[in-house]
PDB file of the backbone (N, CA, C, O) and the ligand in Angstrom, with CONECT records:
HET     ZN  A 101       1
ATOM      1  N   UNK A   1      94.348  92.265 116.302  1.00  0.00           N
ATOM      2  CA  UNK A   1      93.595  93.308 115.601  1.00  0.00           C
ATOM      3  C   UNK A   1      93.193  94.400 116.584  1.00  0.00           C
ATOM      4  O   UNK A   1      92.373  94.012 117.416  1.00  0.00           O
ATOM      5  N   UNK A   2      93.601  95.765 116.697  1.00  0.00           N
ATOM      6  CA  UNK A   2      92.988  96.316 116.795  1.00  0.00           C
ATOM      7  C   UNK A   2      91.474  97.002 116.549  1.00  0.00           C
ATOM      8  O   UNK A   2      90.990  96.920 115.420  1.00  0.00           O
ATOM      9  N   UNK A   3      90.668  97.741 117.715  1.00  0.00           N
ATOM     10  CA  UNK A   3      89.529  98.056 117.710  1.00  0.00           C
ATOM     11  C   UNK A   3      89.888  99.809 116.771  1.00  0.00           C
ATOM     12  O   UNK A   3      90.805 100.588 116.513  1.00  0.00           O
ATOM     13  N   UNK A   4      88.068  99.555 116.532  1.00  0.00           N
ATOM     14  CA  UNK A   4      88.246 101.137 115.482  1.00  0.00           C
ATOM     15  C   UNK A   4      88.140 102.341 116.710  1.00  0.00           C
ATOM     16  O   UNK A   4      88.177 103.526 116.377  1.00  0.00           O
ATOM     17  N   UNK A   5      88.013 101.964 118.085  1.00  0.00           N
ATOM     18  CA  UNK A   5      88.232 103.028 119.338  1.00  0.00           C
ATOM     19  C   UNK A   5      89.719 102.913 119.057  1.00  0.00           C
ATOM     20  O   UNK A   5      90.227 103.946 118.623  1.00  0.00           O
ATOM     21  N   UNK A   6      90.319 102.132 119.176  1.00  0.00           N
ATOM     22  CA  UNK A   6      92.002 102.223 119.115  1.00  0.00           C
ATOM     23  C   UNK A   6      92.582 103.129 118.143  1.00  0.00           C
ATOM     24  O   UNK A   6      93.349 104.075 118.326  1.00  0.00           O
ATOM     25  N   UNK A   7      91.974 102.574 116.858  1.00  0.00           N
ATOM     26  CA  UNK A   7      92.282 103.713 115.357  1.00  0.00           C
ATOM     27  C   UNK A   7      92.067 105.361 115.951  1.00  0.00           C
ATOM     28  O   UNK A   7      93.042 106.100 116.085  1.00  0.00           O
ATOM     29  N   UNK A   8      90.788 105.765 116.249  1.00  0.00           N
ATOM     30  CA  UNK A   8      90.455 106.975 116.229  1.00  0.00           C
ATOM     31  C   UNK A   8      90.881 107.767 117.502  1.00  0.00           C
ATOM     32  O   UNK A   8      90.650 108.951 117.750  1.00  0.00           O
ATOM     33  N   UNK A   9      91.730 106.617 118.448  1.00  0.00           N
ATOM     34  CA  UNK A   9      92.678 107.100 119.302  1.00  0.00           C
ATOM     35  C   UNK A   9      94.162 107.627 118.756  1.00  0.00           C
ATOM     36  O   UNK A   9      94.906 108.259 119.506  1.00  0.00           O
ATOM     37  N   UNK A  10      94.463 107.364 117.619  1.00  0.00           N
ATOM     38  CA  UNK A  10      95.969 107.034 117.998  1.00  0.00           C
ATOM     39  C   UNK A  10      96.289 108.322 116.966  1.00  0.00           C
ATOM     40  O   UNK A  10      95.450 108.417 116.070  1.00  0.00           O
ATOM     41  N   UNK A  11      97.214 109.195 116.942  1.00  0.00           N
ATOM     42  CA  UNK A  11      97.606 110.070 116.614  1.00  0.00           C
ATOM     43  C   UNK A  11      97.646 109.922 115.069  1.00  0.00           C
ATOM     44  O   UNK A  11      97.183 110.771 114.307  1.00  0.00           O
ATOM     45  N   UNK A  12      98.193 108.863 114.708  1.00  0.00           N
ATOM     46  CA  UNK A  12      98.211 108.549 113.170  1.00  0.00           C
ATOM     47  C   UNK A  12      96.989 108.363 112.553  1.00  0.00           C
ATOM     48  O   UNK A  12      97.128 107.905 111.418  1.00  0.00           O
ATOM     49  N   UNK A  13      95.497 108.605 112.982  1.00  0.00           N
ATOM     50  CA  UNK A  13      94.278 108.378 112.538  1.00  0.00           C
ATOM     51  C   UNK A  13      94.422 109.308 111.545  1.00  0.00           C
ATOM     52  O   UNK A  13      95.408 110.045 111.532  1.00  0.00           O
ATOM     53  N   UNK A  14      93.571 109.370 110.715  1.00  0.00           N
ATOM     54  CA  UNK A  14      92.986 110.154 109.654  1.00  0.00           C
ATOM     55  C   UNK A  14      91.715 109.900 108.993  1.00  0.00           C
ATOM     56  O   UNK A  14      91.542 109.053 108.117  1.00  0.00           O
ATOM     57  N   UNK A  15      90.811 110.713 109.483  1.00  0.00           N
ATOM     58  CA  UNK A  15      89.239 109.608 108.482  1.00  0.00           C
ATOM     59  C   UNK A  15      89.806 110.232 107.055  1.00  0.00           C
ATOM     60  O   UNK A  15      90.420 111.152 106.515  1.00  0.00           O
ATOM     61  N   UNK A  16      88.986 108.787 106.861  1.00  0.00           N
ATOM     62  CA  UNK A  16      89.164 108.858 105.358  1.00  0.00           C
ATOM     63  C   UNK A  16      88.202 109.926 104.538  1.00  0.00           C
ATOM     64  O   UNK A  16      87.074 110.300 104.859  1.00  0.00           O
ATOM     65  N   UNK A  17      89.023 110.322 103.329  1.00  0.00           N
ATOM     66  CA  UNK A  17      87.999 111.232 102.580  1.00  0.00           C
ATOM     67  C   UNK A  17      88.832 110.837 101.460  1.00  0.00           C
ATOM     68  O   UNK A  17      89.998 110.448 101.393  1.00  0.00           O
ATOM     69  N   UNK A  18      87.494 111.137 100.188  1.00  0.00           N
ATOM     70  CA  UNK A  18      87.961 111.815  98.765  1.00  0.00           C
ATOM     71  C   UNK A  18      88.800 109.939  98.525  1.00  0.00           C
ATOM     72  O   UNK A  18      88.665 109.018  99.330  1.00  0.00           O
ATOM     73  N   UNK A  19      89.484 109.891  97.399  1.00  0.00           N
ATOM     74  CA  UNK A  19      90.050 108.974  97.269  1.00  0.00           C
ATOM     75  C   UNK A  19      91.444 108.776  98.143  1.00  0.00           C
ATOM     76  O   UNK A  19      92.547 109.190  97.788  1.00  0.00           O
ATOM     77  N   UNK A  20      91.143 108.029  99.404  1.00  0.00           N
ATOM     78  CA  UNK A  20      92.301 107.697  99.816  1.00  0.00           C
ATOM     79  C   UNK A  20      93.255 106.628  99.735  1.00  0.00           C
ATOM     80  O   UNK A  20      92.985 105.467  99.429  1.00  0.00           O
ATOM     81  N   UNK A  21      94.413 107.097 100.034  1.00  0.00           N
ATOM     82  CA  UNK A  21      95.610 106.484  99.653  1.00  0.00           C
ATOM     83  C   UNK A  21      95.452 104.616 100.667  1.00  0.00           C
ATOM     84  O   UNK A  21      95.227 104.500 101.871  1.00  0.00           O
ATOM     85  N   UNK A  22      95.649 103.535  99.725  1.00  0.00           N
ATOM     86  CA  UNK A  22      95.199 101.860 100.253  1.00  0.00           C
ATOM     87  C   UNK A  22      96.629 102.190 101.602  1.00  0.00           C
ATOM     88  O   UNK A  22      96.209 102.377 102.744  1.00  0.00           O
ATOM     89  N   UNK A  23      97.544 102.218 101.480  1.00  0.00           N
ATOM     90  CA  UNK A  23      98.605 102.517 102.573  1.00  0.00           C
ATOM     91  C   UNK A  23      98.204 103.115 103.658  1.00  0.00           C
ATOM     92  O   UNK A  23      98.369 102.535 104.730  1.00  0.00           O
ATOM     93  N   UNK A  24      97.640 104.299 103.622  1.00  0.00           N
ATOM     94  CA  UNK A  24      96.827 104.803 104.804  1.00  0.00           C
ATOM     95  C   UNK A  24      95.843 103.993 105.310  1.00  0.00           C
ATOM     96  O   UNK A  24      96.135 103.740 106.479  1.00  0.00           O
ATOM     97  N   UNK A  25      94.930 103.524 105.023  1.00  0.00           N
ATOM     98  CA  UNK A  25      94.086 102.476 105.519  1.00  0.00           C
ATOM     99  C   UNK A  25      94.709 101.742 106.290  1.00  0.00           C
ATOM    100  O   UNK A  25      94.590 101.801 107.514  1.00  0.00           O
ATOM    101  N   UNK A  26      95.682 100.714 105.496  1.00  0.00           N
ATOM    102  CA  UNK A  26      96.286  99.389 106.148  1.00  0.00           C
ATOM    103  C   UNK A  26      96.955  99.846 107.560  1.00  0.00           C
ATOM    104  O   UNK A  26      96.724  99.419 108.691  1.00  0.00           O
ATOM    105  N   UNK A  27      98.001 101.013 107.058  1.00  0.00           N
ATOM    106  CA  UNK A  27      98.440 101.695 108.334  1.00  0.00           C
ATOM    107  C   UNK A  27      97.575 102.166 109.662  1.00  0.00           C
ATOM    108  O   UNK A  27      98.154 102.086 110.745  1.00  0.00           O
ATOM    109  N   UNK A  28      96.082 102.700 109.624  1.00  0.00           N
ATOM    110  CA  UNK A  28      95.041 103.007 110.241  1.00  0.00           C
ATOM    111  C   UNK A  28      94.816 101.728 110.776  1.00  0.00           C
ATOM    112  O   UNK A  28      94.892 101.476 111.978  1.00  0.00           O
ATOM    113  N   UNK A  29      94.670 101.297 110.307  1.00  0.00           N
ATOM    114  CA  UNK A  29      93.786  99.470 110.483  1.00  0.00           C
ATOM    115  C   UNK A  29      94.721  98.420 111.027  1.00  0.00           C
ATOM    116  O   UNK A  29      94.176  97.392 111.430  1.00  0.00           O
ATOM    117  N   UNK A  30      96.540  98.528 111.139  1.00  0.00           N
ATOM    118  CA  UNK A  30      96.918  97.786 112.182  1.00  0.00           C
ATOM    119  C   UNK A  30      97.007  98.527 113.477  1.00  0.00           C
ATOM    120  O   UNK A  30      96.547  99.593 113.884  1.00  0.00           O
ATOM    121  N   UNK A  31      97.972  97.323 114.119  1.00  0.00           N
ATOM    122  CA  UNK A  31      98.087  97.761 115.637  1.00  0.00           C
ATOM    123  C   UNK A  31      99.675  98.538 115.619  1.00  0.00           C
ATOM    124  O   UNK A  31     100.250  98.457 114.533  1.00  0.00           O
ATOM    125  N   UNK A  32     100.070  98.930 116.211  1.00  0.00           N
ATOM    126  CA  UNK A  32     101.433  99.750 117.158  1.00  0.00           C
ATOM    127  C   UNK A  32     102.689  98.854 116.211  1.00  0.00           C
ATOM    128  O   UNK A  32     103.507  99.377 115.455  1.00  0.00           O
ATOM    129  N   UNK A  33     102.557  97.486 116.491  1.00  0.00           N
ATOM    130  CA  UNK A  33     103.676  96.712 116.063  1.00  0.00           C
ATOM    131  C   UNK A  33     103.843  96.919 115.348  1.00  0.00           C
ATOM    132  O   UNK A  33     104.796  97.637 115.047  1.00  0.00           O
ATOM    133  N   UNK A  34     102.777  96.283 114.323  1.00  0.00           N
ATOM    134  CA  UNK A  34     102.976  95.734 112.873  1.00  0.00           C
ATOM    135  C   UNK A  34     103.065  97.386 111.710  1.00  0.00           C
ATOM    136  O   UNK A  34     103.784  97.669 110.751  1.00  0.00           O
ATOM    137  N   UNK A  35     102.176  97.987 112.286  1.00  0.00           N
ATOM    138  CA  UNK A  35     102.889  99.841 111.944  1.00  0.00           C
ATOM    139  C   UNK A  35     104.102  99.719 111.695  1.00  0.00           C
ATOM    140  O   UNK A  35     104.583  99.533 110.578  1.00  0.00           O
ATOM    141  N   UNK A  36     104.682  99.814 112.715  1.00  0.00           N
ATOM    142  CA  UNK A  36     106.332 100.207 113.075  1.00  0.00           C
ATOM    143  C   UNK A  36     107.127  99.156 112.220  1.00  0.00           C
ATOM    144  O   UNK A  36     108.226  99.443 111.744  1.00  0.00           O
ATOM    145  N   UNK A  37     106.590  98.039 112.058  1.00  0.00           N
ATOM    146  CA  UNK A  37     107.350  96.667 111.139  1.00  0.00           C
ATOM    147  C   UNK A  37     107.203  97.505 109.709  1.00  0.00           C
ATOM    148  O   UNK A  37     108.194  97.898 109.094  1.00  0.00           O
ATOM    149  N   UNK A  38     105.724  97.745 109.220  1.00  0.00           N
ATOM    150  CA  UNK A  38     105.333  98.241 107.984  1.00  0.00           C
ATOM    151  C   UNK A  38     106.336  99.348 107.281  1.00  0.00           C
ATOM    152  O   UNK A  38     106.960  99.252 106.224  1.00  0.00           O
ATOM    153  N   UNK A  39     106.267 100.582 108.367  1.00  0.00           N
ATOM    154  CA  UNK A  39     106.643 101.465 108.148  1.00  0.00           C
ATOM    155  C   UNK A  39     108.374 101.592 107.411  1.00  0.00           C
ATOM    156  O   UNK A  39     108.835 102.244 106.474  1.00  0.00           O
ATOM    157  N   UNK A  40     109.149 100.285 108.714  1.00  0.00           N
ATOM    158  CA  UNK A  40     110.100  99.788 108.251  1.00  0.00           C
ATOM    159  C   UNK A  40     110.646  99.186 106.819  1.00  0.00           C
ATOM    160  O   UNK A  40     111.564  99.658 106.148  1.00  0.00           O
ATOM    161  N   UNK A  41     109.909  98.110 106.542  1.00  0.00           N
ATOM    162  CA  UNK A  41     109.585  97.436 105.112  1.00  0.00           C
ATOM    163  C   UNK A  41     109.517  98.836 104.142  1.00  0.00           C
ATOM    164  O   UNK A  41     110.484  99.134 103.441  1.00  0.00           O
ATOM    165  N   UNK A  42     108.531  99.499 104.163  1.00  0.00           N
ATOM    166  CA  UNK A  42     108.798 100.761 103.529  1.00  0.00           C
ATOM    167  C   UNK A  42     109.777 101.487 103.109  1.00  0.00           C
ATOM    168  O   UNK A  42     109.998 101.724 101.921  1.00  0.00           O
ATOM    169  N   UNK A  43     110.583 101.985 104.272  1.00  0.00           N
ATOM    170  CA  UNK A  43     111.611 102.634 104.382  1.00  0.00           C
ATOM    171  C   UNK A  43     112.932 101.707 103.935  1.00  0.00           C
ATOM    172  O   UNK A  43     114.108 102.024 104.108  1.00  0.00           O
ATOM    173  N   UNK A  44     112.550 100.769 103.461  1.00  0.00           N
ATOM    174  CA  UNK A  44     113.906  99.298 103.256  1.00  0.00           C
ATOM    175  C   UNK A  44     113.928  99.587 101.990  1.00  0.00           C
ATOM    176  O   UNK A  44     112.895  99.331 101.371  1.00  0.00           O
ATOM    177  N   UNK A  45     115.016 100.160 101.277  1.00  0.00           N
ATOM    178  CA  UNK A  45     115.044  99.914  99.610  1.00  0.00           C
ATOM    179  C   UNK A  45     115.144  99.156  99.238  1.00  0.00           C
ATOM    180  O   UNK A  45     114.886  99.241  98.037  1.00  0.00           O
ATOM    181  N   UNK A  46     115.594  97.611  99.720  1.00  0.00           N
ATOM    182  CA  UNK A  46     115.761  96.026  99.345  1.00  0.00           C
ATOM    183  C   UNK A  46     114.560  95.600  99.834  1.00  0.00           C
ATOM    184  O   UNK A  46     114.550  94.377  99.979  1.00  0.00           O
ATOM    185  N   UNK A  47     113.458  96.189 100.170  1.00  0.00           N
ATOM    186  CA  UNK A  47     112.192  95.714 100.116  1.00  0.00           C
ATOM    187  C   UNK A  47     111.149  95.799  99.020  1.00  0.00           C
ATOM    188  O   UNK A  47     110.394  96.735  98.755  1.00  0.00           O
ATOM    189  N   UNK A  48     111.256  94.801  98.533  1.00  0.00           N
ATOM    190  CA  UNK A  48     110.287  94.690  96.879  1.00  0.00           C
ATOM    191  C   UNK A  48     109.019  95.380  97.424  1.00  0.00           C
ATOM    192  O   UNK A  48     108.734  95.120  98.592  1.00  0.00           O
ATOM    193  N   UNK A  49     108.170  96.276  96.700  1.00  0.00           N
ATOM    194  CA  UNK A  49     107.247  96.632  96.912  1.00  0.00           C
ATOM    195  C   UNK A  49     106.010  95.288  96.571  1.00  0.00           C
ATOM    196  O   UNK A  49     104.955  95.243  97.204  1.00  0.00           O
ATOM    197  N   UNK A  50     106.345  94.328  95.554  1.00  0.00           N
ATOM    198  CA  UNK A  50     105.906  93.479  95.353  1.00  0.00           C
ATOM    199  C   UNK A  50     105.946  92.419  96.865  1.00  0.00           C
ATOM    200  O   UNK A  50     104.844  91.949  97.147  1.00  0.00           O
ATOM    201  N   UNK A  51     106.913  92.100  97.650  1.00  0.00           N
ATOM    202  CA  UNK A  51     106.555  91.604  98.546  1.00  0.00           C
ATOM    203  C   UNK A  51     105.793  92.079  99.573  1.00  0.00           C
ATOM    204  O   UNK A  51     105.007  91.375 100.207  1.00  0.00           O
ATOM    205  N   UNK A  52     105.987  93.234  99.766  1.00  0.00           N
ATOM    206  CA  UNK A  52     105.356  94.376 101.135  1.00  0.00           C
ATOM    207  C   UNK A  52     103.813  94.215 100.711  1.00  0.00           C
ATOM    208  O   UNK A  52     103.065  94.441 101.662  1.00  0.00           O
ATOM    209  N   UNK A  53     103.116  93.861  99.448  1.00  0.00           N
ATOM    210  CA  UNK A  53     101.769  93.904  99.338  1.00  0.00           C
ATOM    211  C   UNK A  53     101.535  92.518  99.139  1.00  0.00           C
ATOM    212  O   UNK A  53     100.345  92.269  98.942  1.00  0.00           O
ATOM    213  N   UNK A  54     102.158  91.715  99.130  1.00  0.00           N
ATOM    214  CA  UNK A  54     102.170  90.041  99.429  1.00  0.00           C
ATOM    215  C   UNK A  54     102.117  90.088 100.809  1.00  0.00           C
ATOM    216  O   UNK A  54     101.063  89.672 101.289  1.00  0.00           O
ATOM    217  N   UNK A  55     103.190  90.587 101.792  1.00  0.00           N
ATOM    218  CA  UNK A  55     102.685  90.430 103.252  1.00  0.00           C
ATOM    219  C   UNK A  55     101.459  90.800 103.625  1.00  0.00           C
ATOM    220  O   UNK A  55     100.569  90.218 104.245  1.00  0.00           O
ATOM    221  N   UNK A  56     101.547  91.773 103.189  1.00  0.00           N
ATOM    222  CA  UNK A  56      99.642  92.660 103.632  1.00  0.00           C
ATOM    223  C   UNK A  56      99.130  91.797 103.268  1.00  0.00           C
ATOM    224  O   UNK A  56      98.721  91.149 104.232  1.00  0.00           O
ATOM    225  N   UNK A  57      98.791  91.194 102.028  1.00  0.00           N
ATOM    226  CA  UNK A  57      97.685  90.200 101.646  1.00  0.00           C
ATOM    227  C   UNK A  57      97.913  88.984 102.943  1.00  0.00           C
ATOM    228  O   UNK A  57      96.922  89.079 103.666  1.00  0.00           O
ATOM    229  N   UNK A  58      98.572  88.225 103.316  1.00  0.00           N
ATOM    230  CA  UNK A  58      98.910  87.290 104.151  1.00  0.00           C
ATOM    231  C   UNK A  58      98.551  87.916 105.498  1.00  0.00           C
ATOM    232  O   UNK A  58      98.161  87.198 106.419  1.00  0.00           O
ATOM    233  N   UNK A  59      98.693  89.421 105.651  1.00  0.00           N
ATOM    234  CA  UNK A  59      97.887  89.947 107.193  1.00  0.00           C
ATOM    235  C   UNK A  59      96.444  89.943 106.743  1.00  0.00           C
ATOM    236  O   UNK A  59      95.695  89.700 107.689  1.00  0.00           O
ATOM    237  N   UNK A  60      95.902  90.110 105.746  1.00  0.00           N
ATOM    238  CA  UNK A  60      94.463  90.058 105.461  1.00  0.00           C
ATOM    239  C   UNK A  60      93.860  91.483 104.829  1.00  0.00           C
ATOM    240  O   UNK A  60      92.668  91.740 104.663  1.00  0.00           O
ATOM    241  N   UNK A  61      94.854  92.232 104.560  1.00  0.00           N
ATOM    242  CA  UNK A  61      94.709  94.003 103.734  1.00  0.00           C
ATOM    243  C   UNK A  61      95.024  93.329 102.260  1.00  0.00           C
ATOM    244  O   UNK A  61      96.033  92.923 101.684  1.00  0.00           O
ATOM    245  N   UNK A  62      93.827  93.414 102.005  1.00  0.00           N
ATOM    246  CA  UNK A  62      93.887  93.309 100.306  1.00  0.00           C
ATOM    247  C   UNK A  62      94.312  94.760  99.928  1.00  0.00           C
ATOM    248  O   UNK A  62      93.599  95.685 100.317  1.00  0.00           O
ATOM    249  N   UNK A  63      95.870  95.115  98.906  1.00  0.00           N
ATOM    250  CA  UNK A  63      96.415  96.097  98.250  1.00  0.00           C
ATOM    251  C   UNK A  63      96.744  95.747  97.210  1.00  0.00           C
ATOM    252  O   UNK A  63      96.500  94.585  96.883  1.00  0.00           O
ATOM    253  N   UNK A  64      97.366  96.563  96.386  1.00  0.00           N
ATOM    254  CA  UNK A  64      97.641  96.298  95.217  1.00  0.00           C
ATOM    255  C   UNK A  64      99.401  96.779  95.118  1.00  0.00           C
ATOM    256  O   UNK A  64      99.639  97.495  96.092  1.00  0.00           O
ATOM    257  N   UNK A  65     100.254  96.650  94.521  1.00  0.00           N
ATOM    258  CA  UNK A  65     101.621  96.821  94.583  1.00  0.00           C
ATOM    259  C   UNK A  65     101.774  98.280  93.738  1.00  0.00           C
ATOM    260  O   UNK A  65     102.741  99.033  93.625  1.00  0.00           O
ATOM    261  N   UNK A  66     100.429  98.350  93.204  1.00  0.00           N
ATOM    262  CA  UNK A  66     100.661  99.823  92.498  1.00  0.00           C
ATOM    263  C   UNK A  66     100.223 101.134  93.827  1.00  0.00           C
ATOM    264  O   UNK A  66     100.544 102.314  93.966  1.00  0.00           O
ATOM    265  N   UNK A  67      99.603 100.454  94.391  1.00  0.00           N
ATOM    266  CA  UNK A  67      99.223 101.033  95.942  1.00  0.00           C
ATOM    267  C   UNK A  67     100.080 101.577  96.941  1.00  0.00           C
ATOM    268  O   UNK A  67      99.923 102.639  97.543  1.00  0.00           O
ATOM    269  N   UNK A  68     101.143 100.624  97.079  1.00  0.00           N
ATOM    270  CA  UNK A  68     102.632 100.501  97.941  1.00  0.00           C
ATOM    271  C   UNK A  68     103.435 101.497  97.106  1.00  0.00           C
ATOM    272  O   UNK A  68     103.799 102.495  97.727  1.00  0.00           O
ATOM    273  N   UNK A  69     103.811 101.415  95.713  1.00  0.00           N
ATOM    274  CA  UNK A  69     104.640 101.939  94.961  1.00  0.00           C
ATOM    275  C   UNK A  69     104.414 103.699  94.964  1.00  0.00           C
ATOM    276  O   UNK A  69     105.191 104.612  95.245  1.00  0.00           O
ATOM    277  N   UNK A  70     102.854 103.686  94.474  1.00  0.00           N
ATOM    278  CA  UNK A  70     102.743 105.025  94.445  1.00  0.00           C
ATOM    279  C   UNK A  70     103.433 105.805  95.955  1.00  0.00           C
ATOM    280  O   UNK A  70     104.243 106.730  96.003  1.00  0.00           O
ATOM    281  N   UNK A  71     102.588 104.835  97.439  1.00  0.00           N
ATOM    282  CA  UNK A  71     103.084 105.981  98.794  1.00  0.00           C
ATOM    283  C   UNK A  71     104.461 105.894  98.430  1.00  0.00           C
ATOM    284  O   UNK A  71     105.096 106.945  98.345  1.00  0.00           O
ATOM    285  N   UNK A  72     104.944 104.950  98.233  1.00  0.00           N
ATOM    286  CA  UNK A  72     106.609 105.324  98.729  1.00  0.00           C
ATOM    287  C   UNK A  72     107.158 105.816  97.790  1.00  0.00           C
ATOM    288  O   UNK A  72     108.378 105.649  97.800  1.00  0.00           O
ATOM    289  N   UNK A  73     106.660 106.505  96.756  1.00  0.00           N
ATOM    290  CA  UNK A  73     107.203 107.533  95.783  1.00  0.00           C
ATOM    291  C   UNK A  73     106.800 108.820  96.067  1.00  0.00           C
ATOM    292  O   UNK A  73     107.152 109.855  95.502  1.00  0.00           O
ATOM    293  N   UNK A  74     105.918 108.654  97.130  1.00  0.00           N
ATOM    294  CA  UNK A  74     105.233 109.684  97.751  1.00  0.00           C
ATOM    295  C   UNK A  74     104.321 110.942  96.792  1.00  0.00           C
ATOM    296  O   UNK A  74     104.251 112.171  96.830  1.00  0.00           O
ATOM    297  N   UNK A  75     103.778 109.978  96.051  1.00  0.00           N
ATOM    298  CA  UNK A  75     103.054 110.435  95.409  1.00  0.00           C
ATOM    299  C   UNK A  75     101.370 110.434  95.977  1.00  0.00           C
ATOM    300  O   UNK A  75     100.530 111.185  95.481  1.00  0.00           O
ATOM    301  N   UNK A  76     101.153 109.744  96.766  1.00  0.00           N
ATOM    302  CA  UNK A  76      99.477 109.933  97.313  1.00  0.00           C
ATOM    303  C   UNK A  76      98.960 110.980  98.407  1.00  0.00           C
ATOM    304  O   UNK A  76      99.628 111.967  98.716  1.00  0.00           O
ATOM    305  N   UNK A  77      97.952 110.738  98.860  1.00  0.00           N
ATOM    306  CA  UNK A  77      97.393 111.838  99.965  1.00  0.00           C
ATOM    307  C   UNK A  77      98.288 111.718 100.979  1.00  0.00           C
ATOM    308  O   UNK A  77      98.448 112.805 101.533  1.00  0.00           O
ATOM    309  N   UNK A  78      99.069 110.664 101.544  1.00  0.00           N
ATOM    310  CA  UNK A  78      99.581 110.916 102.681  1.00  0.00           C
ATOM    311  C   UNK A  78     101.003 112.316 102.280  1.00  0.00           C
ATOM    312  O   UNK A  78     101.193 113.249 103.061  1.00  0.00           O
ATOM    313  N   UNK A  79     101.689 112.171 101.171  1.00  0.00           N
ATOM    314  CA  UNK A  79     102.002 113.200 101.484  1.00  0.00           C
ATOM    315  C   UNK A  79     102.205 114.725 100.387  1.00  0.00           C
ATOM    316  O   UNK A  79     102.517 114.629  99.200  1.00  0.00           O
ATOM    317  N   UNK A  80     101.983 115.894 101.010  1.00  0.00           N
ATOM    318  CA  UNK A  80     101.823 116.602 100.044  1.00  0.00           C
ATOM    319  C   UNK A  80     100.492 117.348 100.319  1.00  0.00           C
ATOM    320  O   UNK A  80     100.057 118.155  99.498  1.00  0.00           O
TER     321      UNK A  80
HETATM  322 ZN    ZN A 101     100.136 107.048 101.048  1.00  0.00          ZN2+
END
């Protein structure tokens, strides 16, 4: 686990405002690795969005699969 000095270090920070997107969080809230794993899973079209928020739950980020679905339709705050 990263520390919240680590978060508000790292280029990908963003404080949160307004209703933010559960993907941004989780992304904020790991470390370097598991980012770069995430980000991957994401970018995988044979990655069920249904599993990608089953892993998170098993890292300990409670999301919802409507959460996952919306970013990678890129429909939330991260982009736009
Ligand atoms: Zn997003």
């Amino acid at each position: 686990m990263s520390s919240l000095l680590d978060n508000l270090a790292s280029p990908d920070y963003r404080p949160p405002r307004g209703p933010e997107c559960g993907m941004a969080l989780v992304l904020a809230a790991v470390d370097d690795k598991t980012r770069k794993t995430l980000l991957a899973a994401l970018d995988n079209p044979y990655a069920p969005s249904t599993k990608i928020a089953q892993a998170l739950a098993e890292l300990g980020h409670r999301t919802s699969v409507h959460v996952v679905q919306r970013h990678r339709r890129q429909e939330c705050r991260c982009h736009g």
